[in-house]
N, CA, C and O of each residue as an XYZ file, in Angstrom:
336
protein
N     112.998    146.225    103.164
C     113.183    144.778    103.174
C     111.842    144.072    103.073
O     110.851    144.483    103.677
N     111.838    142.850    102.183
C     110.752    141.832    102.573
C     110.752    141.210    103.371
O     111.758    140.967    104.037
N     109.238    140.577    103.648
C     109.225    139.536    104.663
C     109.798    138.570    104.660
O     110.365    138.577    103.567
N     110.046    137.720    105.144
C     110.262    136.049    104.500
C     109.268    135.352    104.183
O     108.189    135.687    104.670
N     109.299    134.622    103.621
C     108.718    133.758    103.034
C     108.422    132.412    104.122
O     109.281    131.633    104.533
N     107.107    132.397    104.413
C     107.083    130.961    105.524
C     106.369    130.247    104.686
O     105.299    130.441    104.108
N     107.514    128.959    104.728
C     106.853    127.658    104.329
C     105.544    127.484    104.914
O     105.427    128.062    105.994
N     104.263    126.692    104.411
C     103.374    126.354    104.525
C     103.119    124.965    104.783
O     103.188    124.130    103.882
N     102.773    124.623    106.185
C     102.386    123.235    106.691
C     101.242    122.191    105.536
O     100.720    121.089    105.368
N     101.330    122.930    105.246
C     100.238    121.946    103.923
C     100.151    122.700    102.427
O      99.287    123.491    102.047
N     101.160    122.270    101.801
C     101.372    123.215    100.619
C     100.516    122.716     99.434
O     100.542    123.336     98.371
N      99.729    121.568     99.597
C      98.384    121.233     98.460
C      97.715    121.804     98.673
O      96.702    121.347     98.143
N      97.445    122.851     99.284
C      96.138    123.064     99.509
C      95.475    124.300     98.402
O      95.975    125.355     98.010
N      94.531    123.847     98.193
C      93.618    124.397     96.863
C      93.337    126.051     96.951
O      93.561    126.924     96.112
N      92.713    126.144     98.404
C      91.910    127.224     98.789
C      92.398    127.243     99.963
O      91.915    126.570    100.874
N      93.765    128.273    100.150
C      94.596    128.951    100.906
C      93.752    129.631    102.256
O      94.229    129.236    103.319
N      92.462    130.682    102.424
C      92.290    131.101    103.120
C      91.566    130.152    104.193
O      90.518    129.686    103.748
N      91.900    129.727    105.595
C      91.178    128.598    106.093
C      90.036    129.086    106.299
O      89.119    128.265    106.272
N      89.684    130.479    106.559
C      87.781    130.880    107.099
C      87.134    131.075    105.712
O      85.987    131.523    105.719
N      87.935    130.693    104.059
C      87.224    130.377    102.997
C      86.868    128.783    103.368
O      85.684    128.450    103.316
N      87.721    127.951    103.684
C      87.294    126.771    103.799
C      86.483    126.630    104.836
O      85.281    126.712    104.585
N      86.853    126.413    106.096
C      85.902    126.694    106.874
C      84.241    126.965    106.639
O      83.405    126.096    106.887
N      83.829    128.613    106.006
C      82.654    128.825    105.600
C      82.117    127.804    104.670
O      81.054    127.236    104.922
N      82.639    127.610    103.868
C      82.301    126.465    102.481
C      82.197    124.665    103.112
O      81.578    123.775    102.528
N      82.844    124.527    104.196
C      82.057    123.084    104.670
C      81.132    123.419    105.467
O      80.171    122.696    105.204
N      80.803    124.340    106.566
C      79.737    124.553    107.241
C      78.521    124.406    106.070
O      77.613    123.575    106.051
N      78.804    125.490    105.097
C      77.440    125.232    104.450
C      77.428    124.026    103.743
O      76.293    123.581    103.916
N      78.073    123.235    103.028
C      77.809    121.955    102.487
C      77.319    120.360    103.603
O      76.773    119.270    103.438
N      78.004    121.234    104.825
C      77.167    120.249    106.000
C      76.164    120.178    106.681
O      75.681    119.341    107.445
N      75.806    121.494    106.195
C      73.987    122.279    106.520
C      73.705    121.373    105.621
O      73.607    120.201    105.983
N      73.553    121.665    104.522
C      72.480    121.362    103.422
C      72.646    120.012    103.293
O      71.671    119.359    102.923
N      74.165    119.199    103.631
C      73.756    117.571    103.524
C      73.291    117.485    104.906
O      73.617    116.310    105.076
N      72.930    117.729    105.695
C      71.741    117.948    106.917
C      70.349    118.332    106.873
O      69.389    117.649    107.229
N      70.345    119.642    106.338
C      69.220    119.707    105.929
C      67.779    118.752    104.529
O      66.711    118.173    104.728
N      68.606    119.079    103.216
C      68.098    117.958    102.383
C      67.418    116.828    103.142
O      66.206    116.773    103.351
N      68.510    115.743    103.616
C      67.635    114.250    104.224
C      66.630    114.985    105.313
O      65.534    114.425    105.264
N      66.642    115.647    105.909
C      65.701    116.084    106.685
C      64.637    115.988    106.536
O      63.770    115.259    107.018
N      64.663    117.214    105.405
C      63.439    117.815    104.200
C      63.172    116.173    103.311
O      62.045    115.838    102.944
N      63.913    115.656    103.173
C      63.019    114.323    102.266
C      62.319    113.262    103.280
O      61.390    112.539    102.921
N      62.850    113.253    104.537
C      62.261    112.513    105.511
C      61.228    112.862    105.920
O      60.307    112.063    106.089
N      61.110    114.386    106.228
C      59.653    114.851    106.091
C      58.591    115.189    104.934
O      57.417    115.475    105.169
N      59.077    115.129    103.840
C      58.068    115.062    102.779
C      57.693    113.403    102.499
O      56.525    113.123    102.228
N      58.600    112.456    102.565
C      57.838    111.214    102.720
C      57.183    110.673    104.035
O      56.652    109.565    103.944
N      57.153    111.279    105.188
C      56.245    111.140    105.842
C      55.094    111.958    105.952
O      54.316    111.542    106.811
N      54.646    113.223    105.226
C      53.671    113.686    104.991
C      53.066    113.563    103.860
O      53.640    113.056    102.896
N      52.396    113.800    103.829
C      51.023    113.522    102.385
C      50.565    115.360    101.700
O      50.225    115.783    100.595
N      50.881    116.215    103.521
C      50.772    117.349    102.732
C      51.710    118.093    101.513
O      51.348    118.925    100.681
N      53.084    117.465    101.728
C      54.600    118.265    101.923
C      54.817    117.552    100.492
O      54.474    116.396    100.244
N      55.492    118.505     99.526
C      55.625    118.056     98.149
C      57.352    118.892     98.051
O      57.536    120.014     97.578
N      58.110    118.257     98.455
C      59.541    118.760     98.289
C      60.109    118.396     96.866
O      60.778    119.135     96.144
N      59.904    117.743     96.738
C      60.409    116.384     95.444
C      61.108    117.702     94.337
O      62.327    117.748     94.171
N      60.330    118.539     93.763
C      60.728    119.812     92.611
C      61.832    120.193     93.035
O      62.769    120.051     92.250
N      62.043    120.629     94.009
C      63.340    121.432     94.572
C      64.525    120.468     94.902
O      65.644    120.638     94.420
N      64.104    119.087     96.052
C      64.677    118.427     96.691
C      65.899    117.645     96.146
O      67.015    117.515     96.648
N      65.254    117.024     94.667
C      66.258    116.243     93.941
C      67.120    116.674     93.488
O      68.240    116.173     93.591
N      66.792    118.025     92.673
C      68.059    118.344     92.110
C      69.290    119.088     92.847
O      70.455    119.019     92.455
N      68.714    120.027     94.318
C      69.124    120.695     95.096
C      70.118    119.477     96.302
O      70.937    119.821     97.154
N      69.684    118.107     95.974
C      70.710    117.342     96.956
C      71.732    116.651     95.903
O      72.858    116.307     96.261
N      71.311    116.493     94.726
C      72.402    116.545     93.615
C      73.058    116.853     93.761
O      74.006    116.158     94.126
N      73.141    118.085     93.619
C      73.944    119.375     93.650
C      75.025    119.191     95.028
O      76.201    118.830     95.063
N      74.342    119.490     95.816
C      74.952    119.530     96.806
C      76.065    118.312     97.281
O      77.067    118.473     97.978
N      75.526    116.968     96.639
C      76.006    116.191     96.796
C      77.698    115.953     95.782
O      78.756    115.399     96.079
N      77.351    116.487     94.874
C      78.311    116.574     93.682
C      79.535    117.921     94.178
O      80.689    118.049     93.768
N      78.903    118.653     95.018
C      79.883    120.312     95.273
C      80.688    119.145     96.866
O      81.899    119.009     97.043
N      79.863    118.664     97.531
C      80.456    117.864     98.683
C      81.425    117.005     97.862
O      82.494    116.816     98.442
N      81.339    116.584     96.963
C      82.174    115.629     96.536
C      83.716    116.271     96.106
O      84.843    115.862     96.389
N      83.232    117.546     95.237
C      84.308    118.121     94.422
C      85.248    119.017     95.779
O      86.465    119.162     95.661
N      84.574    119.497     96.878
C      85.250    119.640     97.789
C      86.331    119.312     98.614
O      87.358    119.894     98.965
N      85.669    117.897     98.889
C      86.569    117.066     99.526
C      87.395    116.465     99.054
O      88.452    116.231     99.639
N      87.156    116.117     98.028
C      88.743    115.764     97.135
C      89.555    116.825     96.464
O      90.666    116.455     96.085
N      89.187    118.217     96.215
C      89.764    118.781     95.536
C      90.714    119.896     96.944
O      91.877    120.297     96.908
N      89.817    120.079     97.870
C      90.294    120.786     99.047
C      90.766    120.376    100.530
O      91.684    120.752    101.260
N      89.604    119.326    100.660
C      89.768    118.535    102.221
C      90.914    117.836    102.073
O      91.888    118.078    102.786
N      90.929    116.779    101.022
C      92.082    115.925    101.029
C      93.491    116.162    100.632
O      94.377    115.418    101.053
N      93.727    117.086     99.900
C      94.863    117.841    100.203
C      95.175    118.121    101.101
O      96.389    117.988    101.252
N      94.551    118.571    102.069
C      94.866    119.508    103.119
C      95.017    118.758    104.530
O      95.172    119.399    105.570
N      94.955    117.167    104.490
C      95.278    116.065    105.554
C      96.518    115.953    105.535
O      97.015    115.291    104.624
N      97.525    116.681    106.720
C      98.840    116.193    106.723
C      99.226    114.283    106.571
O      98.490    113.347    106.884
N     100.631    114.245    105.984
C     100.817    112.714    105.765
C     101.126    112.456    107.657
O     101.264    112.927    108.786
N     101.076    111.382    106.810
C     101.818    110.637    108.103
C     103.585    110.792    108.363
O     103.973    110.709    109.528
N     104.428    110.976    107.452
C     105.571    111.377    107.194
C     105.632    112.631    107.871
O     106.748    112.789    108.366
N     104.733    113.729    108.112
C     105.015    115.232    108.253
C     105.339    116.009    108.998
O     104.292    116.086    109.641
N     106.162    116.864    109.572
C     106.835    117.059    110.591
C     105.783    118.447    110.980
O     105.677    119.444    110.265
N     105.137    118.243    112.149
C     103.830    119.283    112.737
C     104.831    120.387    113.640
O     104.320    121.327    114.250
């Protein structure tokens, strides 16, 4: 015999495994943490030259935060309609 089949409390959801999601915002909340960090301290130093790495690397990051959260986070917000 098979199992049954259990409905899923949030059936939009993009990326099924939650400790895939999970891992994948920790790090996109590092690095939008880290980045402003790193630019706050390269414009307050004169030694510190981040700028090569910094711009395109918070781009980035900023654009993967984006495609995240709409493509995974926001799916995955029960309605208000939804029976928990």
């Amino acid at each position: 015999m098979s199992d049954p089949i259990i409905p899923s409390q949030t059936p939009n959801v993009v990326v099924a495994d939650p400790r895939v999601r999970k891992v994948a915002n920790v790090i996109l909340g590092i690095a939008l943490v880290v980045f402003p960090t790193a630019a706050v301290l390269d414009g307050a130093s004169v030694e510190l030259d981040f700028s090569q790495w910094l711009i395109p690397a918070t781009a980035v990051t900023s654009f993967l935060a984006g495609i995240f959260g709409l493509a995974v986070t926001a799916p995955n917000v029960p309605s208000k309609n939804s029976e928990v």
